[in-house]
N, C-alpha and C positions, 0 to 999 in steps of 0.2 A: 476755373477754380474760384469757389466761394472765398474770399478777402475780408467780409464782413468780421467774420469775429477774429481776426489774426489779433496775437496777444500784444505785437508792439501795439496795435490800437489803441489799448483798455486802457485806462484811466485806473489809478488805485482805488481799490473797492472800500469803501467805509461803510461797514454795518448800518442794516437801516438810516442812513443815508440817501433817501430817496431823490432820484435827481427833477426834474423841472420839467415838466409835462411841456411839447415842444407847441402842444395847442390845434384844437380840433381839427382846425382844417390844413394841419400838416398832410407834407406828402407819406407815399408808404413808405418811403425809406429813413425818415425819421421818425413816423410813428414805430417802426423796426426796431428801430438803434433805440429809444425809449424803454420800450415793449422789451427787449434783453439787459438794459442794464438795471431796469426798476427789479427785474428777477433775479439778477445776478448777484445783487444786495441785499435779497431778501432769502439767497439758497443758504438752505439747512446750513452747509458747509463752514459760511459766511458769520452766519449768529451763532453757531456756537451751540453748547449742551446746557443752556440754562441754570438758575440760580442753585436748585437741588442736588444737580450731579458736582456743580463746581463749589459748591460750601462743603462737598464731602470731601472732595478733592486738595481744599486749600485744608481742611481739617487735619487733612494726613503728609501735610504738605509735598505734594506732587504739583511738579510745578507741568506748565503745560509745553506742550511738542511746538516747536519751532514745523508751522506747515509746509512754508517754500523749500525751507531747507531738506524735511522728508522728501518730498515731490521730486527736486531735483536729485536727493539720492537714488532714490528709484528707477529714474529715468535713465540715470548712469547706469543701474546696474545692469537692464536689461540690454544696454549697449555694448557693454563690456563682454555678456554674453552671447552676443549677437559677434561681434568681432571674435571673440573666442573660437566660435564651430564657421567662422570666414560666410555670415551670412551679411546681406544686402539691408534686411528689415525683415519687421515683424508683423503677423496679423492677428487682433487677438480679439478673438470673440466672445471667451469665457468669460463670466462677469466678474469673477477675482480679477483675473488677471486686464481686463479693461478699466478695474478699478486700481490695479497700483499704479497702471501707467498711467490713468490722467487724475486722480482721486476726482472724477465722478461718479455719481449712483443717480440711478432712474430704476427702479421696481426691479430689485436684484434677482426677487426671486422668478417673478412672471419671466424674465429677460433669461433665465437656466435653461428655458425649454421652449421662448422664444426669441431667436436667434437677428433680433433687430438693433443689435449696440455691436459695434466692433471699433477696433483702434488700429490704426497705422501707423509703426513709429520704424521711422528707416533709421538706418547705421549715422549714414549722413545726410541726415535732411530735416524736413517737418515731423511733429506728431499729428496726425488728421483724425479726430475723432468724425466717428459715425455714429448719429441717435437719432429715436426714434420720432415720426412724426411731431414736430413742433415741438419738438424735445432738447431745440440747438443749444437754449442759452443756460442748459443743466451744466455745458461742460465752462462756460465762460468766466469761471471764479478761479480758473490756473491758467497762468501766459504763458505756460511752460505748451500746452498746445496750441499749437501752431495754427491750426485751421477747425471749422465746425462745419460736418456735414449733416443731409439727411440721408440715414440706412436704405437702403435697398431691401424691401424686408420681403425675402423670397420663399419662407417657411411655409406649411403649407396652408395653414388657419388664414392667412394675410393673400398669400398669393393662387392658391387652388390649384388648375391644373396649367396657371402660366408659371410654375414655380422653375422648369427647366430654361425658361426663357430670362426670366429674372437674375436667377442666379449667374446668367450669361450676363448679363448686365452690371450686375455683384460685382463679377471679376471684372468686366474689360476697366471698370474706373480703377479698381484698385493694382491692374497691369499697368494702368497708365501711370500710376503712382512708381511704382516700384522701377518701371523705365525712366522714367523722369529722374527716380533719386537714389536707385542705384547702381550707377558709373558702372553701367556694360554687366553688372551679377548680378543675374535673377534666379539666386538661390536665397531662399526665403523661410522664414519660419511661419508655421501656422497651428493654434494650440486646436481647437475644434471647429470641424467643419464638416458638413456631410456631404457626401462623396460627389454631391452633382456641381458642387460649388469645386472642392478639390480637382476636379474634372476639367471645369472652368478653367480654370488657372494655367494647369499644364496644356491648355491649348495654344495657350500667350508663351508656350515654352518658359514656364520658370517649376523651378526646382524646388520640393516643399521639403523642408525637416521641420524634426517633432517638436514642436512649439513647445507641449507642457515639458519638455527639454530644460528648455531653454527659460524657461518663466520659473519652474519648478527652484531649477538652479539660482535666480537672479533673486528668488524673494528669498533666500535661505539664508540669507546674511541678513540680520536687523540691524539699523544704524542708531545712534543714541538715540534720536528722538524717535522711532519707530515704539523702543524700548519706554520712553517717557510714555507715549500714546496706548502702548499693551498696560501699565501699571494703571493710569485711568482706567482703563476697560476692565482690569480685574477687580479694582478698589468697586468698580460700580455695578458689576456681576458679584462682588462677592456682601455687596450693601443688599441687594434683591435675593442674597442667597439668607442673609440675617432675617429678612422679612418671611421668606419661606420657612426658616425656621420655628419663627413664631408663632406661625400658625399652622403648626402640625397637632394638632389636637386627637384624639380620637374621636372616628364617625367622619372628617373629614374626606371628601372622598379626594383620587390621585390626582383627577383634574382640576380638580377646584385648586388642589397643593401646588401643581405645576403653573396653576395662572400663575399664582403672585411671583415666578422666576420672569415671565414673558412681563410681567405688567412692571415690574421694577426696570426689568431690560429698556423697556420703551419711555419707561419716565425718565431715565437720564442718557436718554440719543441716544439708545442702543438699536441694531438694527433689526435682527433675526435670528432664529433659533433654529440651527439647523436638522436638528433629531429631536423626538419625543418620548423621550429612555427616562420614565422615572416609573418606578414599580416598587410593591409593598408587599411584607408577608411570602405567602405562597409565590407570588409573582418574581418574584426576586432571583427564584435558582426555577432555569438557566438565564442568563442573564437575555436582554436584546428585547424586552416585554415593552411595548407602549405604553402610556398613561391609558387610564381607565375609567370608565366610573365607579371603582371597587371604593367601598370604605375602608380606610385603612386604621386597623384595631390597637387598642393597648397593648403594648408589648410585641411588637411586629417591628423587624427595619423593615424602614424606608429607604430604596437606594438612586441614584439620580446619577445624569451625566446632563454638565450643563451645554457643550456645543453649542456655545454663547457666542455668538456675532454682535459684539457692544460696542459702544463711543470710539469713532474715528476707524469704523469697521474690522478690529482687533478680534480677534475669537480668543476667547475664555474657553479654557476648553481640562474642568475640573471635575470632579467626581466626589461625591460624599455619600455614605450610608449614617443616619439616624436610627436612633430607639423611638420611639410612638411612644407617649404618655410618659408617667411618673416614677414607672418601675424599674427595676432592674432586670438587666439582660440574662440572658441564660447563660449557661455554661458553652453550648454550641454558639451561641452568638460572639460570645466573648471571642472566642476562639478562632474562627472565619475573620474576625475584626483583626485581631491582634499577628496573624498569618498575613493579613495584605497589607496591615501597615508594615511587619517586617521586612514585606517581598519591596517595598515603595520606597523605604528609607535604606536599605541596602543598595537600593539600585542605583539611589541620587547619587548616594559615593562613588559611583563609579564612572559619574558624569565630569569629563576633564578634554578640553581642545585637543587632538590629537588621537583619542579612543576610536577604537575599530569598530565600525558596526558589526563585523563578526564578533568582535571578543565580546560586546556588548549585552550579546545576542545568547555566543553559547558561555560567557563564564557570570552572567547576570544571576540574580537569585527566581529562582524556578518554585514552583508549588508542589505539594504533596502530590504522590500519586494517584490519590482518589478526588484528586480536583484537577489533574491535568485535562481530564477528556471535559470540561467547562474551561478553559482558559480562555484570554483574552485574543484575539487575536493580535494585538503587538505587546510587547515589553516596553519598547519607545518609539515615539514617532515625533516629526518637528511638528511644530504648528507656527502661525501668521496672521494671515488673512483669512484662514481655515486651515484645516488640518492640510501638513504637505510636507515635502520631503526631508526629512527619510522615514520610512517604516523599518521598523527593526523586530522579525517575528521571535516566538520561540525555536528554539533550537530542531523542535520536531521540526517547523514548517521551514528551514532554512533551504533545505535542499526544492521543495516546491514555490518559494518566492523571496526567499531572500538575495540582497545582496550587499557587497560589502560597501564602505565610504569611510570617513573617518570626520567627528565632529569638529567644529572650526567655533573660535569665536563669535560670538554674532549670533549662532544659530538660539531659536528657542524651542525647547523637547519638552513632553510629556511624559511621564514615568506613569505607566496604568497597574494596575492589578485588579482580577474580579476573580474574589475566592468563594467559590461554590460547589459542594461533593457531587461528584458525578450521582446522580438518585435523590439529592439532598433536598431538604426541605425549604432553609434559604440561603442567599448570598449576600456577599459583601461586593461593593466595586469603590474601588478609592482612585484619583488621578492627581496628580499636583503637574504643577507648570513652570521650568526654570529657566532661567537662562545661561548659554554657556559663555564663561568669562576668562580671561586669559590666562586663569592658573584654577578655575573648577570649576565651579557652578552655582549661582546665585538661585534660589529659591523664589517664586512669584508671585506664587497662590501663597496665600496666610490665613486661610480658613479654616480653623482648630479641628482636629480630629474631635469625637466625639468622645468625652470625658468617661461615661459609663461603660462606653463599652472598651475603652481601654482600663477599666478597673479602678474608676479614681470618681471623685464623688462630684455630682454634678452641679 
């Protein structure tokens, strides 16, 4: 077992605090221990979202997220769920969910579809991160993990046609894990894994349930500072949505409009954007269109979904439609506008601790007949880390995917609507982001609806 990076080790990190170069003709194992903690000082994590994002931040006075305190909530939660379904530990490959458990990031999105980061966190024992090639001392800025490995990276870009043999290898370290620290139960959770690893596993006899279970459930509660950390991320998604604003001109075309959401994202440590949903004009109805190289003209909405992965890996996850240029909306536009704010702001009302995802679901406010066959596919959904439990569909779709829960404290939901006539020319999509509080629901997103086309001068 690697000892090297165990967190009682670590010394308190002080930003850009560079430590003392132990001198050339050190051995490896001190040029090692140099070599992780000069990067450990220096991780993104560590320094922080720079002068930009945090002068907007102290503008609006949002104070900042206590990190150890997050981290160790997290880590609770998933143990609590982990004892909840009587399992031993957990193995978590997803990169959400490797990122709540140890809040590291290494190339979030390469690591979606290559399967080289995973985490081990037993009921009673270590958290054991796994990263990729020379990738150790990414996790080394939380003592809360316990140990840093290097991945077994058995996918098939990495490994070829030894990938059957690898992933043997995957498993036996992480059986030896799971015997080691979990006291005779090797019933386990595992959120994603493909079947030759799965295979793996149950040959060491241990027992697998559904990880995104158990993860889905643990991130579903946000903790105050979780809450502090989402209001950064929206304040800073909703400053690069002002900028986008700006520069909606006519002639502009959709991509050039959507940089400036990615480019504000990235100026103030935001991560990634995980859809490409902003459309103009004709493009608008049915909704689900990508950014384009279309010019987008005078007198056209503009409609967007931000699926914003911002500061402290928070997703923003907002919706606006604009008017293009100087004029005034049409009567059809009016109309599409002022039906999805109504469908958005009746809904929040009905956001309270204790509400049914059924009632939610079928006594929620619904759209015209000739825009149901365009509906959105949920009414509400939570969000986190990304979008995540619960979906709560329309009423049509209850009986093919819904099901019931009921909201809790903690949780934060989405309210969507995208109103668009089934044949129509265009549409609306509006989304706001709240949180639920112990007698309603707090509002998150604060991004004005747009003036004209609710009928009021701009």
């Amino acid at each position: 077992m690697n000892t090297e990076h165990f967190g009682r080790h670590r010394r308190k990190i002080m930003p850009s605090a560079l430590p003392v170069h132990p001198g050339v003709m050190s051995d490896y194992t001190a040029l090692s221990a140099y070599a992780t903690e000069k990067a450990t000082v220096l991780n993104r994590h560590v320094l922080g979202y720079g002068d930009l994002a945090e002068s907007e931040w102290a503008a609006l006075g949002l104070a900042p997220p206590d990190l150890e305190t997050l981290r160790g909530y997290r880590l609770r939660r998933i143990k609590e769920q982990l004892a909840a379904f009587g399992l031993s530990a957990a193995i978590l490959c997803d990169p959400l969910n490797v990122r709540y458990a140890t809040d590291a990031t290494n190339m979030q999105v390469w690591s979606t579809h290559n399967a080289v980061r995973y985490t081990f966190v037993a009921l009673e024992g270590p958290v054991v991160a796994f990263d990729f090639h020379n990738c150790e001392h990414l996790n080394a800025h939380n003592p809360l993990v316990t140990e840093i490995r290097h991945g077994v990276p058995w996918f098939y870009f990495e490994s070829g046609p030894r990938s059957a043999e690898l992933s043997q290898k995957w498993a036996d370290e992480l059986a030896d894990l799971v015997k080691a620290f979990g006291g005779g139960n090797h019933r386990i959770a595992l959120d994603k894994c493909r079947r030759e690893g799965v295979a793996a596993l149950e040959r060491h006899g241990i027992t697998i349930h559904d990880g995104e279970e158990v993860m889905e459930l643990a991130r579903a509660i946000k903790c105050h500072d979780e809450i502090k950390a989402m209001r950064r991320a929206i304040a800073a998604c909703e400053a690069a949505m002002r900028e986008m604003e700006e520069a909606l001109v006519p002639g502009i075309t959709e991509w050039d409009l959507w940089a400036y959401l990615h480019a504000g994202n990235i100026r103030r440590g935001g991560e990634w954007i995980e859809t490409h949903l902003l459309s103009s004009g004709p493009r608008t109805n049915p909704w689900f269109q990508e950014a384009s190289a279309r010019q987008i003209n005078e007198g056209e909405l503009v409609a967007f979904d931000t699926d914003l992965v911002g500061p402290y890996g928070m997703c923003c996850d907002i919706s606006r439609t604009w008017l293009c240029g100087d004029g005034v909306p049409t009567n059809e536009q009016r109309a599409l506008y002022e039906m999805a704010v109504d469908q958005i702001e009746t809904n929040i009302q009905m956001l309270a601790p204790g509400r049914s995802f059924r009632e939610l679901s079928h006594r929620g406010k619904s759209l015209p007949d000739d825009c149901l066959a365009n509906r959105y596919s949920v009414l509400f959904h939570g969000v986190g880390l990304c979008d995540e439990y619960p979906a709560v569909p329309y009423p049509a779709d209850w009986e093919a995917g819904g099901y019931d829960g009921v909201l809790e404290a903690g949780m934060v939901v989405c309210v969507e609507s995208y109103a668009g006539r089934h044949g129509g020319y265009e549409g609306v999509k509006l989304e706001e982001q709240l949180l639920i509080t112990d007698t309603g629901s707090e509002r998150l997103s604060t991004y004005p609806w747009d003036a004209r086309l609710m009928g009021r001068p701009r």
